[in-house]
C-alpha positions as CSV (number, residue, x, y, z in Angstrom):
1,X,-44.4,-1.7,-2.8
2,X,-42.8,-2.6,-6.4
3,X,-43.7,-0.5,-9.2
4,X,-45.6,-2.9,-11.7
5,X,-43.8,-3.1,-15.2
6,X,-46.1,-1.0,-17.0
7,X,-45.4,2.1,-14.9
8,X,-41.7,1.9,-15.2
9,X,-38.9,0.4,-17.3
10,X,-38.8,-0.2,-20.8
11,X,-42.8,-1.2,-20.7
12,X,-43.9,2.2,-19.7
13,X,-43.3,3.7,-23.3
14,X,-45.2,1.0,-25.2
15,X,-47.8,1.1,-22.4
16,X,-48.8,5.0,-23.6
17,X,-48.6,4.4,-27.6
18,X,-50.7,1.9,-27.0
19,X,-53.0,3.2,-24.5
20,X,-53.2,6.2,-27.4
21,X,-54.1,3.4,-29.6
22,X,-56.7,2.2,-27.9
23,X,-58.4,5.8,-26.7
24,X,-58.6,6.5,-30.6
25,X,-59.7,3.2,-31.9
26,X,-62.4,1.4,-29.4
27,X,-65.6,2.4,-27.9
28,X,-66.9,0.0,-26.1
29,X,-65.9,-1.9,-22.9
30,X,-63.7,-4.8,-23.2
31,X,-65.2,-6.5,-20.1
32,X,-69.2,-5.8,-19.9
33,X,-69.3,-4.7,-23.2
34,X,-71.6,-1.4,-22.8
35,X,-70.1,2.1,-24.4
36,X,-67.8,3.7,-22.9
37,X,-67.9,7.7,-22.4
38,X,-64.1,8.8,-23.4
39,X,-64.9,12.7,-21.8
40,X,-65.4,11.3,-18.8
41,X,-62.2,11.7,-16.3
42,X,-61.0,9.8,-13.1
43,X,-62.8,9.5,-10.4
44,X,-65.5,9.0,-12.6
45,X,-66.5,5.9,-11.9
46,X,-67.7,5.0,-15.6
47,X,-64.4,6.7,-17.3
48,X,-62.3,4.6,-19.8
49,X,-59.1,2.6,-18.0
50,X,-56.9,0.5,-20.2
51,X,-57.5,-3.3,-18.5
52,X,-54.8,-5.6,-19.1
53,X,-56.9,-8.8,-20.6
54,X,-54.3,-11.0,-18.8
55,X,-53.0,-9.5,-15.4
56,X,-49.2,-9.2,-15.2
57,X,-49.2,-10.7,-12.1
58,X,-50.9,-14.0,-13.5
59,X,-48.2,-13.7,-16.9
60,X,-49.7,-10.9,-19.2
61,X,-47.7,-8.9,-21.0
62,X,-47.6,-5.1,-19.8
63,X,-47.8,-3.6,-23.1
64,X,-48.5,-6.1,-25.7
65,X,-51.6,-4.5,-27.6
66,X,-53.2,-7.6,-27.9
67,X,-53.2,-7.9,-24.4
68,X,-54.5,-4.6,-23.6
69,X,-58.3,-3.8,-24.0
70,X,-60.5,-0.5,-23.0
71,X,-62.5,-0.8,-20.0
72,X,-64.7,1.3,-17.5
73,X,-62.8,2.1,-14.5
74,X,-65.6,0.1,-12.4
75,X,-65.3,-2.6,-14.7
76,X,-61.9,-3.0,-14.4
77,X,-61.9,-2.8,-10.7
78,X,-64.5,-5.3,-10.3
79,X,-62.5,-7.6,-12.7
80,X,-59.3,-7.0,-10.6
81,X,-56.7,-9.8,-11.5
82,X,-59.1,-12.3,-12.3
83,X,-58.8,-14.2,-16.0
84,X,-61.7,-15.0,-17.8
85,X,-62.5,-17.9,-20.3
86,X,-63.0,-16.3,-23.4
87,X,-62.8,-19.5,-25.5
88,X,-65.6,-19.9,-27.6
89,X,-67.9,-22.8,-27.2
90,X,-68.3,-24.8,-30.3
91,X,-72.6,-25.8,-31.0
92,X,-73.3,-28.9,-29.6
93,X,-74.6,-31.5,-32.1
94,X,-78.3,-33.4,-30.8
95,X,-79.3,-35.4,-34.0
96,X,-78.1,-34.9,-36.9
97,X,-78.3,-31.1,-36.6
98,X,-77.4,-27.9,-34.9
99,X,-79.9,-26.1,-32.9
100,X,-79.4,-22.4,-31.2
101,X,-78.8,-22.3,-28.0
102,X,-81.2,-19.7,-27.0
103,X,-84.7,-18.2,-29.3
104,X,-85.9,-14.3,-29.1
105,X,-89.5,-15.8,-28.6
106,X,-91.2,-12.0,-28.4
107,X,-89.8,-12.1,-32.3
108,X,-91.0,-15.6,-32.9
109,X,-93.6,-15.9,-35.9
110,X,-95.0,-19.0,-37.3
């Protein structure tokens, strides 16, 4: 089994400054978007992985920071080598205006 370019090669280097990076600067999970517990250590299956946003296999790149995001390990798992559309949707126009697409009606007042 080949080693993937983030464990070896020129990658792995930028693959730990980064991974540093990330461990300092986000909080949250890149993929359900829940906090994520940084004492927590593998096996644990809530502790913070660094998910590749697009897998290498389907072209990421192995270290490019933007393509890197913190995960839970479960998370990350369960996403596996899938991609995700992350393209936001623009509001549809009906009429002559823009109406939300969905209304907190517990909070609703008249």
């Amino acid at each position: 089994m080949a080693l993937r370019a983030d464990r070896q090669g020129p990658h792995r280097v930028a693959f730990d400054k980064n991974r540093k990076i990330l461990l300092k600067t986000q909080n949250t999970c890149g993929i359900c978007g829940k906090p994520i517990d940084k004492r927590l250590k593998a096996p644990d299956p809530l502790s913070p992985v660094v998910d590749h946003i697009v897998p290498i296999n389907k072209g990421g790149h192995p270290s490019a920071i933007e393509n890197l995001q913190l995960a839970h390990w479960t998370c990350n798992r369960q996403k596996s080598d899938k991609l995700f559309n992350t393209i936001k949707e623009e509001p549809k126009v009906l009429g002559n205006r823009n109406l939300p697409k969905s209304i907190d009606w517990a909070s609703y007042t008249s």
